[in-house]
C-alpha positions as CSV (number, residue, x, y, z in Angstrom):
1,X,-20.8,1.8,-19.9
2,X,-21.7,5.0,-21.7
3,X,-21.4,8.9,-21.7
4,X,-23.9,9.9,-24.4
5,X,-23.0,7.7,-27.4
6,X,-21.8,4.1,-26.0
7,X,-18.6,3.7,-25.1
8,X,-17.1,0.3,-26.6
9,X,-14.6,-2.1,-25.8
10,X,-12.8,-0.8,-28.5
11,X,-13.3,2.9,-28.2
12,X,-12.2,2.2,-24.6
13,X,-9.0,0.3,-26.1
14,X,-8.0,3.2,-27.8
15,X,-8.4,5.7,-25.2
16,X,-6.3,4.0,-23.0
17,X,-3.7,3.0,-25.6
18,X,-3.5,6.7,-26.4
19,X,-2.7,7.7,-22.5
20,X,-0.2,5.0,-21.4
21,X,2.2,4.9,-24.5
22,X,5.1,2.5,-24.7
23,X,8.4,2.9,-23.0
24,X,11.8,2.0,-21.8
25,X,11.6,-2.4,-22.1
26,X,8.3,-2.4,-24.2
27,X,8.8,-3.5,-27.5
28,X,4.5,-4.1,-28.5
29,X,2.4,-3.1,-25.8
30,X,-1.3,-2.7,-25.9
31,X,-3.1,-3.9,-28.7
32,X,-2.3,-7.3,-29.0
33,X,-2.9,-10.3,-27.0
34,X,-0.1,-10.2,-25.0
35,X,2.7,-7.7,-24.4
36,X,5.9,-7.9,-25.5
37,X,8.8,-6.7,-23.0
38,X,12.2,-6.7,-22.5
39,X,13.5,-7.4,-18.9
40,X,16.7,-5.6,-18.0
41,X,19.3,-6.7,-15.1
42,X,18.0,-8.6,-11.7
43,X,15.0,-11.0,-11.0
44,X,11.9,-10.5,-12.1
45,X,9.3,-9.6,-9.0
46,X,5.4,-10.0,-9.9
47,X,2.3,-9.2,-7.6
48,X,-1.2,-8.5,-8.3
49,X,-4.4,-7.4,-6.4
50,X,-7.8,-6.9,-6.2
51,X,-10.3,-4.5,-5.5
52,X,-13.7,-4.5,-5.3
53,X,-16.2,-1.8,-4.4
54,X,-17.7,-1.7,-1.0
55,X,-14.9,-4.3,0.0
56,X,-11.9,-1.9,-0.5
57,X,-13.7,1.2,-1.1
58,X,-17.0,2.9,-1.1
59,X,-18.1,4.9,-4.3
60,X,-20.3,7.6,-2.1
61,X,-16.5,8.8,-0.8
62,X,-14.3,7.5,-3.3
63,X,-13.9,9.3,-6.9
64,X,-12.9,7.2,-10.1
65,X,-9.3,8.9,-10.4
66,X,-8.7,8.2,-6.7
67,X,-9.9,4.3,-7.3
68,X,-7.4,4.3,-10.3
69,X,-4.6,5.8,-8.0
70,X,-5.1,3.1,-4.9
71,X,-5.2,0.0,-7.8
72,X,-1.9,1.4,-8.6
73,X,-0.4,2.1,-5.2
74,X,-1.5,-1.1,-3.3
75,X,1.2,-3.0,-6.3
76,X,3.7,-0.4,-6.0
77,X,3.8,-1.0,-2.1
78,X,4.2,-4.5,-2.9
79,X,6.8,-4.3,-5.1
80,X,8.2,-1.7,-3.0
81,X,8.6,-4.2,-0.1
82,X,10.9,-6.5,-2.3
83,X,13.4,-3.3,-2.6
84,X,12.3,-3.8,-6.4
85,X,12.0,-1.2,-9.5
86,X,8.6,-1.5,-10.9
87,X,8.2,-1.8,-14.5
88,X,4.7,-2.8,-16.0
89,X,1.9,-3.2,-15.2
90,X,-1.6,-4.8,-16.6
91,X,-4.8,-3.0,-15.4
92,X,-8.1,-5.7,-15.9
93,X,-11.2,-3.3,-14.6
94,X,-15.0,-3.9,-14.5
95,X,-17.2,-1.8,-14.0
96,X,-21.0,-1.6,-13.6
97,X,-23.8,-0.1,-16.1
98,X,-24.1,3.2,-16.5
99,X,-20.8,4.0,-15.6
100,X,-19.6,7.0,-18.2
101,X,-16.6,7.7,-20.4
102,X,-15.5,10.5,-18.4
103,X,-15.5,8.2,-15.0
104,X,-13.5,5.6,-16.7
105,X,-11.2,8.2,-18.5
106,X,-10.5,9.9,-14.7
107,X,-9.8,6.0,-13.4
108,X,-6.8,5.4,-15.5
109,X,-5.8,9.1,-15.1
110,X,-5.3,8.4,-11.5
111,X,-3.4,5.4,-12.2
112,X,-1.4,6.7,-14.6
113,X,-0.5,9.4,-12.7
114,X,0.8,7.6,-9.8
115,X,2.4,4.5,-12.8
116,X,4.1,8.2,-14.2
117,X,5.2,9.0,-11.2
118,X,7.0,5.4,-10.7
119,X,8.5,5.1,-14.3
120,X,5.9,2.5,-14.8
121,X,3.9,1.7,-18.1
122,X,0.7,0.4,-18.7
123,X,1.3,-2.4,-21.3
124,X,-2.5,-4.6,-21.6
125,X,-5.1,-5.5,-19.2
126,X,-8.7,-6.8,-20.2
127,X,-12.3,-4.6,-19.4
128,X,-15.4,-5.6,-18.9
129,X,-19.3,-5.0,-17.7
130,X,-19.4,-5.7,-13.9
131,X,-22.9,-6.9,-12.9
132,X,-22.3,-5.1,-9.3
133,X,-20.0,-2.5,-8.5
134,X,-16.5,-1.9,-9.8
135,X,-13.7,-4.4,-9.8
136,X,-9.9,-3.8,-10.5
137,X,-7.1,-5.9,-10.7
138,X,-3.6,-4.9,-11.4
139,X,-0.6,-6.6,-12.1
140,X,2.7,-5.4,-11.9
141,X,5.8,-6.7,-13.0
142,X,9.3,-5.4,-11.7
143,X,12.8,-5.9,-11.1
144,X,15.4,-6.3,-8.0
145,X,18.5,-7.1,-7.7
146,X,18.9,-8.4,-4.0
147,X,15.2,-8.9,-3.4
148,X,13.8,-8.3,0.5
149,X,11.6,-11.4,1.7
150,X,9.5,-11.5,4.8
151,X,11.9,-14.8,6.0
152,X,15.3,-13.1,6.9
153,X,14.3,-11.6,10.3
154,X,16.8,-12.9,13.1
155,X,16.8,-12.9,16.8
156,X,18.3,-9.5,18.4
157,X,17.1,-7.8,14.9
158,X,15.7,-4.1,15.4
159,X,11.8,-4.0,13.9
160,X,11.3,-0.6,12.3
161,X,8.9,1.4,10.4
162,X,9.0,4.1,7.8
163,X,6.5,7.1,8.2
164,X,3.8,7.1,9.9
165,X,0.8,4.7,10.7
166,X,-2.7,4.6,11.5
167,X,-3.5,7.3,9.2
168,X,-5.3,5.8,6.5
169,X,-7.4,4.0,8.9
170,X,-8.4,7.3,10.8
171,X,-9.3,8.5,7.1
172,X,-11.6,5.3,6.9
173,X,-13.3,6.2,10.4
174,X,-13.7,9.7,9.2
175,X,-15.2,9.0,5.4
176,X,-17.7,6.5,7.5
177,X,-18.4,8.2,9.8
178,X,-19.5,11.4,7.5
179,X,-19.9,14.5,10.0
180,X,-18.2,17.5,10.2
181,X,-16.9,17.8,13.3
182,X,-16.0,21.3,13.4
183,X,-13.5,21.3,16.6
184,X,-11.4,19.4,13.8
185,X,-8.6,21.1,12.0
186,X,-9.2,21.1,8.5
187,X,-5.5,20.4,7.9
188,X,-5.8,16.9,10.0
189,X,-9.0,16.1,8.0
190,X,-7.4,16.6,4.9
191,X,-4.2,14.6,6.2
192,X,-5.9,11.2,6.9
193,X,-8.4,11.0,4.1
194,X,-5.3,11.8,1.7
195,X,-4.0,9.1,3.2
196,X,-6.8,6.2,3.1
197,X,-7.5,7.9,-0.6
198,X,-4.6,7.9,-2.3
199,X,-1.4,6.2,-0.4
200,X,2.2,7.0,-1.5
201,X,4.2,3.9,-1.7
202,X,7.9,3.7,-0.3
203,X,9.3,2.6,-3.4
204,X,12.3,4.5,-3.6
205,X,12.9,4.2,0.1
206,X,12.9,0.4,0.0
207,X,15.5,0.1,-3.3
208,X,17.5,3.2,-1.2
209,X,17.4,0.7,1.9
210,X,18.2,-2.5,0.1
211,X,21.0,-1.1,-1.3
212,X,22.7,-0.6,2.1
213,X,22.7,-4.7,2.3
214,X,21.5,-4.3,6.2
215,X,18.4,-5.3,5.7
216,X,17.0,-9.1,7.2
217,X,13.4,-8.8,6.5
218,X,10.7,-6.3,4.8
219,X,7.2,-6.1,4.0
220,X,4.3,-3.3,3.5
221,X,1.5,-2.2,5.6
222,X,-1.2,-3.2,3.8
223,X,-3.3,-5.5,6.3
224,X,-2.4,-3.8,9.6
225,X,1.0,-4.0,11.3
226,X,-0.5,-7.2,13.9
227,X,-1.3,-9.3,10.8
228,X,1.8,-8.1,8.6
229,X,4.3,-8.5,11.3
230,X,3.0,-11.7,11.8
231,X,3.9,-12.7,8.3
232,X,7.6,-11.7,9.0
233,X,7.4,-13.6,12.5
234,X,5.5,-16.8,10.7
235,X,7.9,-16.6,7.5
236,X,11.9,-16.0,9.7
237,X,10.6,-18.8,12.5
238,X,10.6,-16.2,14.9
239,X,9.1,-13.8,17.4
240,X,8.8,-10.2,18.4
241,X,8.2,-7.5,21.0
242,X,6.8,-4.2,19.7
243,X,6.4,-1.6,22.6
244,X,3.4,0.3,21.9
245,X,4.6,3.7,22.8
246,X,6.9,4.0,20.3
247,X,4.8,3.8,17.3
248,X,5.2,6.9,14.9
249,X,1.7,7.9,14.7
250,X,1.6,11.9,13.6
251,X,-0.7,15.0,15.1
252,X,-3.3,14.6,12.8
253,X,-4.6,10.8,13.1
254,X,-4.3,11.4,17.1
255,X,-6.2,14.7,16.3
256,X,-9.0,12.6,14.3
257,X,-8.8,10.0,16.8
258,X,-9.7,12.1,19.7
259,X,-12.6,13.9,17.8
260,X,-14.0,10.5,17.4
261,X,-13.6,9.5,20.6
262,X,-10.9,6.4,19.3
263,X,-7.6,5.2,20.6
264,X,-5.1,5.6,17.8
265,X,-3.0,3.0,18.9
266,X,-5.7,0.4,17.9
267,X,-5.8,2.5,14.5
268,X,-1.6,1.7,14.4
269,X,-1.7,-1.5,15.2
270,X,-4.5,-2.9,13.8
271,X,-6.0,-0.8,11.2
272,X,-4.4,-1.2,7.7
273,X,-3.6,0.0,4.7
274,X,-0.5,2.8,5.3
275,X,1.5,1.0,2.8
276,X,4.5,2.1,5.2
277,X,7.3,-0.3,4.9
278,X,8.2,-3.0,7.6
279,X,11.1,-3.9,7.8
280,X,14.2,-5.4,10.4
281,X,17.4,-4.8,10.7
282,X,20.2,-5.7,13.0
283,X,20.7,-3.5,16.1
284,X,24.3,-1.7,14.7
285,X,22.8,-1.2,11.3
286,X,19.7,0.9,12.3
287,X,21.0,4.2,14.0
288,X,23.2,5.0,10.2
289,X,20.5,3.3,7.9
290,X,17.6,6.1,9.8
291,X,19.3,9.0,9.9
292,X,20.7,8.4,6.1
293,X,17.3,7.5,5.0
294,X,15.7,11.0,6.1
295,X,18.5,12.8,4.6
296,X,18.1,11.0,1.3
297,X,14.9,10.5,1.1
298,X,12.8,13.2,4.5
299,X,11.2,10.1,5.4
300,X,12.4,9.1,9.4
301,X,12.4,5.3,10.1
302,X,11.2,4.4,13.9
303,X,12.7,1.4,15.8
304,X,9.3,0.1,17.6
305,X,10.8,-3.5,18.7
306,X,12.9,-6.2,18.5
307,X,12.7,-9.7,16.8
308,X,13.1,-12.3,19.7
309,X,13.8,-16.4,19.7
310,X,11.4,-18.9,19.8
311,X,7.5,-19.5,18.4
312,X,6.4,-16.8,16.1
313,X,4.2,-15.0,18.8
314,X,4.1,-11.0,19.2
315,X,4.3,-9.3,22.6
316,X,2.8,-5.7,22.7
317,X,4.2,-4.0,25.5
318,X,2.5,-0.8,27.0
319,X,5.7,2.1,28.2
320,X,5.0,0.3,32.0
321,X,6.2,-2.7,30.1
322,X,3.2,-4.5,30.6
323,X,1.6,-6.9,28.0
324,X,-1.7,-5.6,26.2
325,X,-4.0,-7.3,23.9
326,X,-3.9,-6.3,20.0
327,X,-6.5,-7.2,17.8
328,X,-5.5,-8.1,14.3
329,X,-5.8,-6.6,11.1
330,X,-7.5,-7.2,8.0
331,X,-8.5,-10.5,7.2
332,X,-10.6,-11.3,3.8
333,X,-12.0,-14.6,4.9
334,X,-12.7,-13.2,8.4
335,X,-15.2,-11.3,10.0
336,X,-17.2,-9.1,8.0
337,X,-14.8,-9.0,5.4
338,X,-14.7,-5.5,4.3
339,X,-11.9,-2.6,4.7
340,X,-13.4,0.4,3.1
């Protein structure tokens, strides 16, 4: 990796050192082979994930700071999903030759920026040459008090969804499909590719939530809402009916939809990576926990189904009532095995 004079490992080191500082819980934090930290109050709550370029995002469309941002976001939405405060995080990237100082210097400003944003701290990671395209890997480390599994859901339970969904998939099928499409507002444009580039995670909304007790069950939209309500169904023992009219899907992803001649529903359902929140409830909890939410926090939560007994199948239900096929999300060992 260079910019004019080679950029080393240790050059690199320092650069990021210099931007992500220490903070609240760190007592040594990069520059030696492992952190040192200093949990507070509650369970500990890790994740981690991966992406790689031209799996999880195309470099033609997608800018170093926004690849930064999304390697951040994807872990916040997880530990979001656990109603958990997110704490530190270790950033291993790799990235092919030829890529500059500046590019690398605008990738961790993106995920610092969102980290900032999030009270999270960048304590250690690893770098290296890629011999393909960029990889990242993040790991973040947090805290919860109660945390929210996927195995709590129970029979008669309301299934509901912050925001909206389908967005960052319509931003996918826009960035792909690369025209201009002029009848489109700009406003909608600008909407969904925000939305597949650089996701806001619901983590104050989940810790606001959890604190209420009512929730049974939680977990983000990162692989589509078929596959990740599946979890919950797979993980309480349990099924579900989701009636497809009722899914919160805004003007702009039906406006992209229609301009690209696609049914936003399957965008909703099956399209991934909205890093919404999941979650259920039971039915006398969900009226008080919505309308407190969006007075807290703006964000509305949607009731789109119910959990039901028996095998952990889903039933998608059209506003006739009828039954209609879904196809599932995201699947890495699947198909063709790339989201974007």
């Amino acid at each position: 990796m260079s910019a004019g004079p080679r950029l080393t490992e240790t050059e690199l080191i320092k650069m990021i050192r210099a931007r992500a500082g220490g903070g609240t819980g760190v007592r040594v934090g990069i520059g030696d082979d492992c952190a040192v930290l200093e949990p507070g109050r509650g369970l500990l709550v890790v994740t981690t994930d991966l992406l790689l370029e031209n799996i999880h995002f195309r470099r033609q469309y997608t800018e170093p700071a926004d690849i930064g941002w999304k390697a951040m976001a994807v872990n916040l939405s997880d530990i979001a999903a656990t109603a958990g405060r997110p704490r530190w995080a270790l950033v291993a990237l790799a990235c092919p030759e030829g890529t500059t100082a500046a590019e690398v210097e605008a990738f961790y400003t993106g995920a610092l920026k969102l980290g900032d944003e999030h009270g999270v701290v960048i304590v250690g990671g690893d770098t290296s040459v890629s011999p393909t395209g960029w990889l990242v890997n993040v790991t973040l480390i947090g805290e919860a008090i109660r945390p929210v599994l996927r195995s709590g859901a129970q029979p008669g339970d309301v299934v509901a969804v912050t925001g909206s969904i389908g967005a960052s998939a319509g931003g996918l099928a826009l960035l792909e499909d690369g025209r201009e499409l002029p009848g489109l507002p700009a406003s909608a444009r600008a909407r969904v590719v925000a939305a597949h580039l650089r996701p806001q995670p619901r983590v104050a909304e989940g810790r606001w939530m959890a604190d209420t007790g009512d929730l049974t069950a939680m977990i983000d939209l990162s692989d589509g809402l078929a596959t990740d309500l599946g979890h919950i169904t797979i993980e309480s023992t349990a099924g579900a009916r989701i009636h497809l009219d009722r899914l919160p899907v805004d003007e702009s992803t039906r406006a992209v939809a229609a301009a690209l001649g696609r049914d936003p529903l399957d965008w909703a359902t099956s399209g991934g990576e909205d890093y919404e929140l999941l979650l259920t409830c039971p039915p006398a909890a969900f009226e008080g926990l919505a309308a407190e939410l969006r007075e807290a926090t703006g964000v509305p939560l949607t009731a789109i189904g119910e959990i039901t007994a028996g095998a952990p199948r889903i039933r998608w239900l059209d506003a006739d009532g009828r039954e209609r096929p879904v196809a599932p999300g995201f699947e890495h060992f699947g198909g063709e095995g790339r989201r974007g």
